[in-house]
C-alpha positions in Angstrom: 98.2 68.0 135.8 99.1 71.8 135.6 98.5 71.4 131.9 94.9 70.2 132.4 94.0 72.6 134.9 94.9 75.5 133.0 93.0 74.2 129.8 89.8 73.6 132.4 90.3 77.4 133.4 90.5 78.5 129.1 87.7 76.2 128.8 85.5 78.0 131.6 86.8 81.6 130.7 85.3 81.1 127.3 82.3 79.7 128.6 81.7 82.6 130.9 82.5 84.9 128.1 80.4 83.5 125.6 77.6 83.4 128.0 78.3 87.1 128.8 76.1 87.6 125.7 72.4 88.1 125.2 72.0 87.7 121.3 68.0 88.5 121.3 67.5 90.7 123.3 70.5 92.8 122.2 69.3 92.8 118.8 65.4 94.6 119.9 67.4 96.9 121.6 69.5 98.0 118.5 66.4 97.5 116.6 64.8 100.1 119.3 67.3 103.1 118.2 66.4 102.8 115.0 63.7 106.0 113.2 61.5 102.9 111.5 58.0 103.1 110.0 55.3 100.2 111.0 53.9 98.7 108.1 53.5 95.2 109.9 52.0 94.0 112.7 51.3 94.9 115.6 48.8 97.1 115.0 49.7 99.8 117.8 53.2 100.7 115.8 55.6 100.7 118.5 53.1 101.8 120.8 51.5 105.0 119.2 48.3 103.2 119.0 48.2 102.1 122.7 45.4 104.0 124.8 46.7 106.8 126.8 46.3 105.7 130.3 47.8 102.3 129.5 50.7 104.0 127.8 51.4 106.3 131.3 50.9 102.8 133.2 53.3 100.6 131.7 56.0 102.8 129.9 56.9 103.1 126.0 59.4 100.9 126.0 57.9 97.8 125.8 55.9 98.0 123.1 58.6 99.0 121.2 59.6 95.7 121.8 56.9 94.2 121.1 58.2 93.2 117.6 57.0 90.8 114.7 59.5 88.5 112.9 61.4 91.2 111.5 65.2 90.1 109.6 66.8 91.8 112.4 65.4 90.1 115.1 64.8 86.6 113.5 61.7 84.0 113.1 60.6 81.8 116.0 59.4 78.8 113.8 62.9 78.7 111.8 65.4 80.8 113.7 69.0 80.8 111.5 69.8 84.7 113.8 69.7 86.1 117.3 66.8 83.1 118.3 68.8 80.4 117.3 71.9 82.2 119.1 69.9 82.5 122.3 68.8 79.4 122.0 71.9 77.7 121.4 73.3 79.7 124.8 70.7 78.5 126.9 71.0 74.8 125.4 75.2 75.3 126.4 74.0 76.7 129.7 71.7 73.7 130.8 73.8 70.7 129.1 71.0 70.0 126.5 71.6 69.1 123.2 69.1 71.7 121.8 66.9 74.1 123.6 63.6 75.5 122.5 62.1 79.1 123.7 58.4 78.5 124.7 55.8 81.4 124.5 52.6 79.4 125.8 54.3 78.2 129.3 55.0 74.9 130.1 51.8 73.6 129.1 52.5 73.8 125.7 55.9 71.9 126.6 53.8 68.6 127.8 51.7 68.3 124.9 54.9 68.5 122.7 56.5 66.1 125.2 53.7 64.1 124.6 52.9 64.4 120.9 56.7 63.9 120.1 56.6 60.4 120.9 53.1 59.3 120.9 50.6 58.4 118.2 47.2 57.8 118.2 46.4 54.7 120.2 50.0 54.5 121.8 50.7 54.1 125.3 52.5 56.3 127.7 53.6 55.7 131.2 52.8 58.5 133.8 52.1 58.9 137.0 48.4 60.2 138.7 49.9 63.5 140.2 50.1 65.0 136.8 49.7 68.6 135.9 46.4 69.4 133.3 48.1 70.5 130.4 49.9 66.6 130.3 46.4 65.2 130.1 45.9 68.4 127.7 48.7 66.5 125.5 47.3 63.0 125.9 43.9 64.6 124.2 45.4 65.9 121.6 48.2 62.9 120.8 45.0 60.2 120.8 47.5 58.7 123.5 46.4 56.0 126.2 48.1 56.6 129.7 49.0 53.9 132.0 48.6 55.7 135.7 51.1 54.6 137.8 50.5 55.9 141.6 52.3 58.6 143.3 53.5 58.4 146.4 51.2 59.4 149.6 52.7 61.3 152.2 50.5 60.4 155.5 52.3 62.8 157.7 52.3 65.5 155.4 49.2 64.8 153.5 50.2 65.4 149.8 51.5 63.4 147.1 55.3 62.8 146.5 56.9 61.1 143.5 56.4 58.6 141.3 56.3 54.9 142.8 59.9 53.2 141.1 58.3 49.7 142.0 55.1 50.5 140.3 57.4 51.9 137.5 59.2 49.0 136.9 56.2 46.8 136.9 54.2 49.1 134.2 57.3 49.2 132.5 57.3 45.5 132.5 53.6 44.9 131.8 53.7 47.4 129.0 56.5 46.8 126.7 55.0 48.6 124.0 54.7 51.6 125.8 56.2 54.6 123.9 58.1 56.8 127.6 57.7 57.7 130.7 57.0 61.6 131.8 57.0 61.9 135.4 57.0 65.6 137.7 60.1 66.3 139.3 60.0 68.2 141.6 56.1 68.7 142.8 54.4 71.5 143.8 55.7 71.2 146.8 59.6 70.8 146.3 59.8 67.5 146.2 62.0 65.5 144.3 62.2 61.8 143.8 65.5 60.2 142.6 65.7 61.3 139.0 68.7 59.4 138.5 67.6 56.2 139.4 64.1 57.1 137.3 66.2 58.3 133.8 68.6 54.8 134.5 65.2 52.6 135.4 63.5 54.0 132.1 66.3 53.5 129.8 66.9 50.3 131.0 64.1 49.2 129.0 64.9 51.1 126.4 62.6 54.2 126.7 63.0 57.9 126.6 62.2 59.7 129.8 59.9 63.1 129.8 60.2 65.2 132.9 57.7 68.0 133.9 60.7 69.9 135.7 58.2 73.1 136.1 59.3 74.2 139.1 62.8 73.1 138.7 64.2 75.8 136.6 67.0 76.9 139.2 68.1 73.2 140.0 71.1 73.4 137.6 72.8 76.1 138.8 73.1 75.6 142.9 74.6 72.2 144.3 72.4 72.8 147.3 69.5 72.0 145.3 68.3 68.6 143.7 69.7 67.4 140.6 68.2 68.7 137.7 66.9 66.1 135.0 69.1 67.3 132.3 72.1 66.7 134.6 70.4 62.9 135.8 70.2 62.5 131.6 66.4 62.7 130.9 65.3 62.7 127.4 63.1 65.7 127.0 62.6 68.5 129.8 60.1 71.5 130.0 61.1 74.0 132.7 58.8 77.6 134.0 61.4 80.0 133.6 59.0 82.3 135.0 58.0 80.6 137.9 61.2 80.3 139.4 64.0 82.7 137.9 63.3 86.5 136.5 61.6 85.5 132.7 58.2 87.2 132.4 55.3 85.0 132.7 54.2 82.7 130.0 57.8 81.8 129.3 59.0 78.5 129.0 62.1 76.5 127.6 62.1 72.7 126.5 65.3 71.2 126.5 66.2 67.7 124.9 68.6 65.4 124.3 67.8 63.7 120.8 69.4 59.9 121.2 66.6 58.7 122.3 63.8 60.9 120.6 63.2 62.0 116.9 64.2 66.4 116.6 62.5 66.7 113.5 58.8 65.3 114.9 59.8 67.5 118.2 59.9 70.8 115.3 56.8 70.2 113.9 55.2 69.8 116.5 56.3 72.9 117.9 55.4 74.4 114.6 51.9 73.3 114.9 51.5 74.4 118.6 53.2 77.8 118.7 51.9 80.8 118.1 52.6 82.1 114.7 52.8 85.5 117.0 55.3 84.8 119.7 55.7 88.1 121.9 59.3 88.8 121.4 59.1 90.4 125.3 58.7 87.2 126.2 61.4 85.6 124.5 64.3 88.2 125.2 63.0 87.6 128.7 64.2 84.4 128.3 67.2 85.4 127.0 68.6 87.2 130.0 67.4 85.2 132.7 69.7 82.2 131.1 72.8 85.0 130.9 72.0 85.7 134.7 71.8 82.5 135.9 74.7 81.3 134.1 76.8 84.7 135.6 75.2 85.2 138.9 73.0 82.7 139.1 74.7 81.0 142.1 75.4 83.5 144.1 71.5 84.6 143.9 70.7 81.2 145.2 73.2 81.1 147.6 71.5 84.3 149.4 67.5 82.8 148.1 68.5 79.7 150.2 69.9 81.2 153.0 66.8 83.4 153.4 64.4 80.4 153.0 65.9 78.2 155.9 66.2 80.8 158.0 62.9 81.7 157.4 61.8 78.3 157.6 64.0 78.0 161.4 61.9 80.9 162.5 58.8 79.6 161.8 59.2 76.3 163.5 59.6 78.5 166.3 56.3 79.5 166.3 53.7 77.6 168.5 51.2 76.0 166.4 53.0 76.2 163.1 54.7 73.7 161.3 57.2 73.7 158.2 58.9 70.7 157.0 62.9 70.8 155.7 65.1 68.2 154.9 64.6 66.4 158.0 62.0 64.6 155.8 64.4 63.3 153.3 64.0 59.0 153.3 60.0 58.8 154.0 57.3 58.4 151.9 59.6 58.4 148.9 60.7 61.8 149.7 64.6 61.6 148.1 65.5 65.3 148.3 63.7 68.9 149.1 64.1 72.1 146.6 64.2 74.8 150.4 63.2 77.0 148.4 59.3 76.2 148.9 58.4 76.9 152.0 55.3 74.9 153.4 53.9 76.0 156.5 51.1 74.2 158.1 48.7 75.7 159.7 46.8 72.9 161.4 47.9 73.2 165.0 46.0 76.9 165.4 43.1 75.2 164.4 43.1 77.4 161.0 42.8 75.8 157.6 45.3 76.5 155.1 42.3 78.2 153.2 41.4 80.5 156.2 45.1 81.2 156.3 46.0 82.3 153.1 42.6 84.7 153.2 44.0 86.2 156.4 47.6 86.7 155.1 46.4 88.4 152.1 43.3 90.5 153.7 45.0 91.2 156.8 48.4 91.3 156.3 49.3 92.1 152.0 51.1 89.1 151.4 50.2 86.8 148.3 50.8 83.0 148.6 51.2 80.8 145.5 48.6 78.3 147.3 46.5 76.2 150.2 45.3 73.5 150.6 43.7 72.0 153.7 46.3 72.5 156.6 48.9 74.2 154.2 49.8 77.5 152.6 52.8 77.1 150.0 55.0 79.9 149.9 57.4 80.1 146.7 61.2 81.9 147.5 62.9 83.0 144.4 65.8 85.2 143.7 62.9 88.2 143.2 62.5 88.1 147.2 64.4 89.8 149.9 65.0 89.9 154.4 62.2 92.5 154.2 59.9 90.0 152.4 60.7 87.3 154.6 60.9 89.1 157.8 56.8 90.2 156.6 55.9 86.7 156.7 57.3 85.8 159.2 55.7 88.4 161.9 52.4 87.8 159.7 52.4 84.0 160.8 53.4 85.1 164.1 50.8 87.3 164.6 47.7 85.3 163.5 49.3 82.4 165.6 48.7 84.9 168.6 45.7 86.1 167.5 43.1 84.8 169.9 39.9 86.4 168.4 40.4 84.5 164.6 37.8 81.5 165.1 39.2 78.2 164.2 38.1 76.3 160.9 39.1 72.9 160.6 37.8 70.9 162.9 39.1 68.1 164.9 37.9 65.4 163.1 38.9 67.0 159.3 41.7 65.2 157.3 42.2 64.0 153.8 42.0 60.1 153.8 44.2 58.6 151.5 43.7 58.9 147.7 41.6 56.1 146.2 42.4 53.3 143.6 42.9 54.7 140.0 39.5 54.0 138.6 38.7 51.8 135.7 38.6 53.1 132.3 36.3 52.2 129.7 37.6 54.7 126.4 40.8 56.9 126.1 40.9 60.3 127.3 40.6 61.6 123.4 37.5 59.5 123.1 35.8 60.9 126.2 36.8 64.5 125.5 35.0 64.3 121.7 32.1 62.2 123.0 28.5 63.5 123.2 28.3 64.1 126.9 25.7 65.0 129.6 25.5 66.6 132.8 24.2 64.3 135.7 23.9 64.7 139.7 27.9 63.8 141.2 25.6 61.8 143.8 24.5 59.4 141.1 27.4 59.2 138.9 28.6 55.8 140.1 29.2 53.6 137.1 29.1 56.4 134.1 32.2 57.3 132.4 33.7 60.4 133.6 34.5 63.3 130.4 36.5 66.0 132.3 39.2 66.4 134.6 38.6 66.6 138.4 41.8 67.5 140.2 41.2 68.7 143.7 43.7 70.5 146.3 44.5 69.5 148.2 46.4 67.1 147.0 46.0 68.6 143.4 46.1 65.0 141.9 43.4 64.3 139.1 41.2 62.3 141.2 39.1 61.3 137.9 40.0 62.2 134.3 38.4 61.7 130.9 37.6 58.0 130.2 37.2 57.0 133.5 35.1 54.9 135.0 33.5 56.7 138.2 33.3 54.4 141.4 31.8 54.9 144.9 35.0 55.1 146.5 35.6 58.3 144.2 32.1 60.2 144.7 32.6 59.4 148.4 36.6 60.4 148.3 35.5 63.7 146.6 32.8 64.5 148.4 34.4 64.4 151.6 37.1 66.6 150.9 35.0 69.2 149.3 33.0 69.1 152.2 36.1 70.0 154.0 37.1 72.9 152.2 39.0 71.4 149.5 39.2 73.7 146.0 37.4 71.5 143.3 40.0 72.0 139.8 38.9 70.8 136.4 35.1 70.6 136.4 32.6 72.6 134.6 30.2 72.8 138.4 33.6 73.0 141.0 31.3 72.6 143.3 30.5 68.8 142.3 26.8 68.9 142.6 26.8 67.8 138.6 29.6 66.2 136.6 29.8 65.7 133.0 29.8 62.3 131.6 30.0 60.7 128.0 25.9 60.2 127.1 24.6 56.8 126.9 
């Protein structure tokens, strides 16, 4: 037993060690030291082209590290250097089997989710509350999705996870389907149980894809949910940026290959990346996986902390509202990233779109998003008591501010979400049809050709292909009518939508 503990403690020490390194980013700043002369792209040479005031603004340094594929600092689209080092760490760091460095976000990890498994005319399983960019990679693959419902939260008012008995019976009905992607968490924190998903899925013999987006810091605090590397999900696209300290626009995708094909997953990330990744971005990536994996834990330790006792505070507040674990078991609510905080706004009388206004205008504090009673407020490792403490006497005071006049009236609400419409072509086919604009009002019975995902509850309400119904125009039109933000559509304000022509 002694034996095997002190070859567990070799085992971590090299671990630690190896992840003490950051192979990219090390190798711009060598690179950096060195008297060169710029006969490549970018055009402003290490930043002697760059206008004046922008220089003084945002420093020298990092357009000198805004590099090309040079040898010392290796090639995106075939790394054998320092990429495919970092790369390799941050694959060892998650538990993947490989890991890719995205430069276009997560969005571009969906479509190659997507495109990886799908051809024209296959099927995919996925649920409704999908992000834009997965409909993006349904358009592009020529894929058909089978919508599978989320689950409605009628307390809370938003949509949760996917619906594992609806699952199982698309997975049932549709044998020939090609996966399953699914969000884990939401918007909003939620999880569903990713374990049971991955072990439903595979059961019939499927590779799962998980938007993990938001779930970037899952792996490396037990006091979060389980990340979906850890549950064993196929292919997994993570926002660095939105959660942990890479710039924005950076991404990783993470897989595990017995279940997919690497090679297509390479070309398609050939065709899809820029031929002109930002190497900022990328060593961005590279040493927010080297501190995550060395003080990753303790970060979240003090990030959580600062959340629920933010979140305790809050709840102390007359009028104000913000849900914690306490929800865990309803509405297919399995577990709760505490990290997000959503505070409701509905018993002041004060939309979550008069609220956000009010704590930006009034009070300089930027939240991620509202919708019709909430404001969703994202804690990360970035933030600190001061931060908190701000919010906190900002929700306080417009809770005791008598002269702010109420905006959501008594009888406003979002009913629940209609039936999936009918659909008459794919999404690809509607997208590359000759369309029209025509009056929302007198849309009923035309196929829909673009996206319309309102927030709340920021669930594509009609997509490409579909075939528009009453309950929809009446669904939409009430909401917008009650403040909701209309996503997706050319006129967001739904007086026309565009529709494949006769």
């Amino acid at each position: 037993m002694e034996t095997q503990v002190l070859n567990s403690d070799k085992k971590l020490n090299s671990f630690y060690k190896e992840q003490n390194r950051a192979p990219l980013f090390d190798a711009i700043k060598e690179y950096m030291q060195k008297d060169m002369v710029a006969y490549h792209t970018p055009g402003h040479k290490y930043g002697k082209g760059i206008q004046k005031e922008f220089l003084e603004l945002v420093g020298e340094n990092v357009f000198r590290m805004d590099l090309t594929e040079l040898p010392e600092v290796d090639n995106l689209h075939d790394p054998q250097g320092v990429i495919k080092e970092a790369q390799e760490l941050a694959s060892s760091a998650y538990g993947s089997d490989h890991c890719f460095f995205l430069v276009n976000g997560s969005t571009i990890g969906n479509n190659v989710m997507i495109m990886s498994i799908c051809d024209p005319g296959d099927k995919i399983i996925i649920p409704r509350n999908i992000h834009k960019s997965v409909l993006g990679g349904i358009i592009l693959s020529g894929a058909i999705p089978i919508y599978v419902p989320a689950m409605w939260d009628e307390e809370l008012v938003v949509a949760h996870g996917i619906d594992l008995v609806a699952l199982e019976q698309a997975l049932k009905e549709h044998p020939e389907a090609k996966g399953v992607l699914v969000v884990n968490p939401t918007y909003y924190g939620i999880t569903t149980d990713i374990k049971r998903v991955v072990d439903l899925v595979h059961k019939y013999g499927r590779p799962l894809l998980v938007d993990e987006a938001h779930g970037a810091h899952f792996h490396f605090h037990e006091d979060l949910p389980t990340s979906a590397i850890k549950a064993g999900a196929d292919i997994v696209v993570q926002s660095t940026h939105k959660i942990l300290s890479s710039m924005t626009q950076s991404s990783m995708l993470h897989v595990r290959e017995a279940r997919v094909n690497l090679k297509r997953i390479k070309n398609v990330l050939q065709i899809l990346h820029s031929t002109s990744p930002s190497y900022v971005l990328m060593a961005s990536l590279d040493v927010a996986r080297k501190q995550m994996v060395l003080e990753g834990r303790e970060l979240l330790d003090r990030t959580i902390k600062l959340a629920e006792d933010t979140r305790k505070r809050l709840n102390e507040i007359d009028g104000i509202s913000c849900f914690g674990k306490e929800k865990r078991g309803k509405f297919g609510i399995y577990d709760i990233d505490v990290t997000k905080l959503v505070i409701n706004f509905s018993g002041l009388g004060i939309s979550g779109f008069r609220a956000i206004d009010i704590l930006n205008e009034q009070y300089n504090i930027q939240s991620e998003m509202a919708t019709l009673y909430n404001v969703l407020e994202i804690v990360t490792i970035g933030n600190d008591q001061r931060d908190l403490d701000r919010l906190v006497d900002a929700v306080r005071a417009i809770a005791e501010d008598k002269t702010i006049i109420s905006d959501l009236s008594p009888e406003a609400y979002i009913p629940p979400i209609p039936p999936i419409p009918k659909t008459a072509m794919t999404p690809r086919e509607a997208f590359f049809s000759m369309t029209e604009k025509i009056p929302f009002s007198n849309s009923v019975g035309r196929v829909c050709a673009e996206i319309v995902s309102p927030y709340p509850p920021g669930i594509p309400i009609l997509t490409p292909g579909d075939i528009i119904d009453q309950p929809t125009v009446d669904y939409l039109q009430l909401i917008f009518e009650h403040g909701a933000f209309i996503n997706g559509p050319e006129d967001i304000r739904l007086r026309t939508i565009k529709v494949v022509r006769d």
